[in-house]
N, C-alpha and C positions, 0 to 999 in steps of 0.2 A: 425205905418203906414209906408209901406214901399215907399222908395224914389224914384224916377223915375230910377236913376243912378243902383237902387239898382234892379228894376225890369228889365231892359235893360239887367244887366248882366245877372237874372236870367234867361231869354227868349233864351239868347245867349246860356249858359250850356246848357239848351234842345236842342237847335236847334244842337249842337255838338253832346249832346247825343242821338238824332233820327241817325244823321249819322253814326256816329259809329256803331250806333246798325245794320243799313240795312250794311254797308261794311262787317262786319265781320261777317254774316252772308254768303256773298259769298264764291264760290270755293277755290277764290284765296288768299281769307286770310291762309288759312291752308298752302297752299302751301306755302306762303311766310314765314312762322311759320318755318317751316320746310328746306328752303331754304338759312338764314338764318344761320341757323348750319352750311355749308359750306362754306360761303362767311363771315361772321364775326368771324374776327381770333382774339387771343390773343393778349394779348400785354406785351413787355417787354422791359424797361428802358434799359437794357441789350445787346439790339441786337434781331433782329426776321427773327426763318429763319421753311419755314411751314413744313418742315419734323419734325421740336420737336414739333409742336402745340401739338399733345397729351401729350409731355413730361411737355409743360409749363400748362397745364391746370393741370393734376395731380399735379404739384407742387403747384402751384397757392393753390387749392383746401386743398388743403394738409397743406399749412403753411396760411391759411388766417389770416384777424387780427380777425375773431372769437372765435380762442382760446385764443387769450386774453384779450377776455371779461368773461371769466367764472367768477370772482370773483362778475359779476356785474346778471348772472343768474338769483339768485331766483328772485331778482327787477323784473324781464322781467315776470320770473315766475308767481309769485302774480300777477302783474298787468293783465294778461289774463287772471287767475282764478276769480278772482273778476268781469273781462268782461262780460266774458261768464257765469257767475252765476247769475249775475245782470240783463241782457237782458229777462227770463222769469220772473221778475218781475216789469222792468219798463218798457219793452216791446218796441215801439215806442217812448221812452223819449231814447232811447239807439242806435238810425237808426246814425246818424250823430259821434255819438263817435265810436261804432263801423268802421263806414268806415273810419275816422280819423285814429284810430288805424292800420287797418289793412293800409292804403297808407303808415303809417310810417313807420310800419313792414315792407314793401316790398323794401322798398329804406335801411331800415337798411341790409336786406337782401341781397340786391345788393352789398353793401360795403361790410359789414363786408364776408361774404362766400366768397366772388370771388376776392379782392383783396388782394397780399400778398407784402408784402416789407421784402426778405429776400436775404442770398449774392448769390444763384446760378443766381436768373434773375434779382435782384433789385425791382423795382416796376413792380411788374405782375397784367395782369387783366385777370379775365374770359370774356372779352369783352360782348361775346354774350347772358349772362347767365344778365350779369346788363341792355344791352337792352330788355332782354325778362324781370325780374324782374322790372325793372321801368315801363316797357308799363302798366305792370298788375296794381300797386302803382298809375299810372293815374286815370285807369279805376273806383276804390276804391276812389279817391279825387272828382273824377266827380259826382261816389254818392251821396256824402257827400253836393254836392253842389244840384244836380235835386230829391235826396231823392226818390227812386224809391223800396227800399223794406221795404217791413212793415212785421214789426216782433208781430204786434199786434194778440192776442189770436184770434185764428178761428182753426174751426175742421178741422184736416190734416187726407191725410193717412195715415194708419200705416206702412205702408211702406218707408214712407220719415223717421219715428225719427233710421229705420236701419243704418241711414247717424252715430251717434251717435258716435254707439261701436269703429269704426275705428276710426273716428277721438280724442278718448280719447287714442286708444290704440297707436296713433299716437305724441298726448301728453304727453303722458308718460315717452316714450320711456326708454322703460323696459330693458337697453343692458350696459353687464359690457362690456366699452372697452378693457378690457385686455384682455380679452378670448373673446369676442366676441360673447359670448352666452347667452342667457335672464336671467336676473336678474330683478325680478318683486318687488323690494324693494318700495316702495310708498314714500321714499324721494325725487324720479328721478321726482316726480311730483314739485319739487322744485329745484330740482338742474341739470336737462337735458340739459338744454339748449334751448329746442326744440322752447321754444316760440321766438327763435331768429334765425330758422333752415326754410328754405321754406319749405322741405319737410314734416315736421310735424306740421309746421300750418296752411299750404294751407287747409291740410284736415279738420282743426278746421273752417277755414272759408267756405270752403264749402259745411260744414253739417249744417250751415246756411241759407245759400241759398238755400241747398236744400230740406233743412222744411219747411221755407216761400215759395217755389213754389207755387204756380205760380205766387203770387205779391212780381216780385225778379227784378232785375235789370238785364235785360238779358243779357246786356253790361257786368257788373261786371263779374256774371254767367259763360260767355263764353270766356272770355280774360283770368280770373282763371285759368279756368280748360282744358284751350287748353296747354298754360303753363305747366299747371302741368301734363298734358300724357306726354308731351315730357320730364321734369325732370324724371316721373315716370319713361318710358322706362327704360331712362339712369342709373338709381340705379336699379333694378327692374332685367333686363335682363342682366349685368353683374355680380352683388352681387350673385342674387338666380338661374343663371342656368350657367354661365360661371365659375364664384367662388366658387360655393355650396358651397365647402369643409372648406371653411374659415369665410365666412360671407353669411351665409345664413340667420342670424336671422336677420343681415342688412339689408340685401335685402327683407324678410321677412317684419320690418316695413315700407317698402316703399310702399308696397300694400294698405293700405289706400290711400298714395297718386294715385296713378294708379288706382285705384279701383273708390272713389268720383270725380275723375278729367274726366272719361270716362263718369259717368255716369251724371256729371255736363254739360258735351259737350253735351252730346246727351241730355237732359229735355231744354238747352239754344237753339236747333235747332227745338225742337217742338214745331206747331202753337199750339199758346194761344191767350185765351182771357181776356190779364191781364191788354193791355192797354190804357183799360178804368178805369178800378181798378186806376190805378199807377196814371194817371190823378187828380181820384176821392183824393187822397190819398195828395196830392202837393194842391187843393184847401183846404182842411180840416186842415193842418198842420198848 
């Protein structure tokens, strides 16, 4: 039986997450998404002066403490293989761990890619990259708390399980970095990195979301995948049409992400009638 204490707070997470859901539903969320990018600068222990912001972000980006977690890899690896295999059989036993995982993921995400502690800047941050990757890290523990997507068996379209292909081939991540060109070895499904990479497991979790459509969390849904166009762009339009020549296949698996993050914005802006479902779904749990 739950405790007064215990249903107070729970009344309160809805009531945050009704808001959230009608704000960012408005105009000026995007813009503010977007706005953002210019007004949240780097940072460096070192001195900060805004004519090297691109220099400090490439660095930043460049030396994170992500590559020195490789030895710790496959762990991350397994444990999202396991997740995500688990989920089509325990279905709605799996709402709460999945959003668990995926808020951790996103705050790992935050540190480990965007901060570096090396000797040109000292402590560097991708400033704006850990405020866009935490907001999303929220939106995922907010889940976790109002419970809003059911992953329970019901007939989908076929056109939602297309979400699939990209986000495995995003999983993968099929690319020798010495040359820089695909290497489809099916170790890299254990030793990529990627489940520690935003870019390749945004789209893992948003081929989630976007199977359970319509009984999704449109909060999660759309904080995701507005995030993730704007990282898309960013790899996407540099790697595959500025760079061709060098990292096209880069940029090439960025397109899952850009690809499920557009098409996640846009199903989280169309009217549904899901929340009655979602309701229905938080009495029965």
């Amino acid at each position: 039986m739950l405790t007064l204490d215990v249903v107070t707070t729970m009344k309160k997470m809805e009531s945050i997450q009704r808001r959230l859901e009608a704000k960012t539903r408005r105009w000026w969320f995007f813009v503010a998404l977007v706005a953002i990018q210019f007004l949240v600068l780097p940072f460096s222990s070192k001195g900060f002066f805004p004519e090297k912001t691109g220099e400090i972000i490439g660095y930043t980006l460049g030396h994170a403490i992500w590559f020195e977690c490789v030895p710790a890899f496959p762990v991350f690896q397994i444990v999202a293989i396991v997740l995500f295999t688990t989920i089509p059989v325990l279905r709605n036993k799996m709402r709460v761990v999945l959003a668990v995982h995926a808020g951790i993921s996103y705050v790992l995400f935050a540190i480990l890619q965007n901060v570096a502690v090396a000797p040109r800047f000292g402590l560097s941050i991708v400033t704006v990259n850990v405020v866009m990757f935490l907001m999303v890290a929220a939106t995922w523990f907010l889940e976790a708390a109002v419970v809003r997507n059911d992953l329970s068996s019901r007939r989908r379209h076929p056109w939602q399980f297309a979400a699939i292909a990209p986000a495995v081939l995003a999983f993968w991540l099929p690319i020798n970095w010495s040359t820089g060109l695909p290497d489809f070895r099916l170790l890299y499904f254990l030793t990529s990195g990627s489940a520690l990479a935003f870019c390749m497991m945004t789209p893992v979790y948003l081929a989630v979301l976007i199977i359970v459509y319509p009984q999704v969390n449109l909060l999660t849904l759309r904080v995701t995948s507005s995030v993730g166009v704007i990282m898309g762009l960013y790899n996407v339009i540099p790697k595959l049409v500025l760079r061709a020549y060098s990292s096209w296949w880069d940029g090439a698996l960025h397109i899952p992400l850009l690809l499920l993050s557009v098409w996640g914005v846009a199903l989280s802006m169309t009217k549904l009638e899901a929340a009655g479902h979602n309701e229905q779904i938080l009495r029965t749990s």
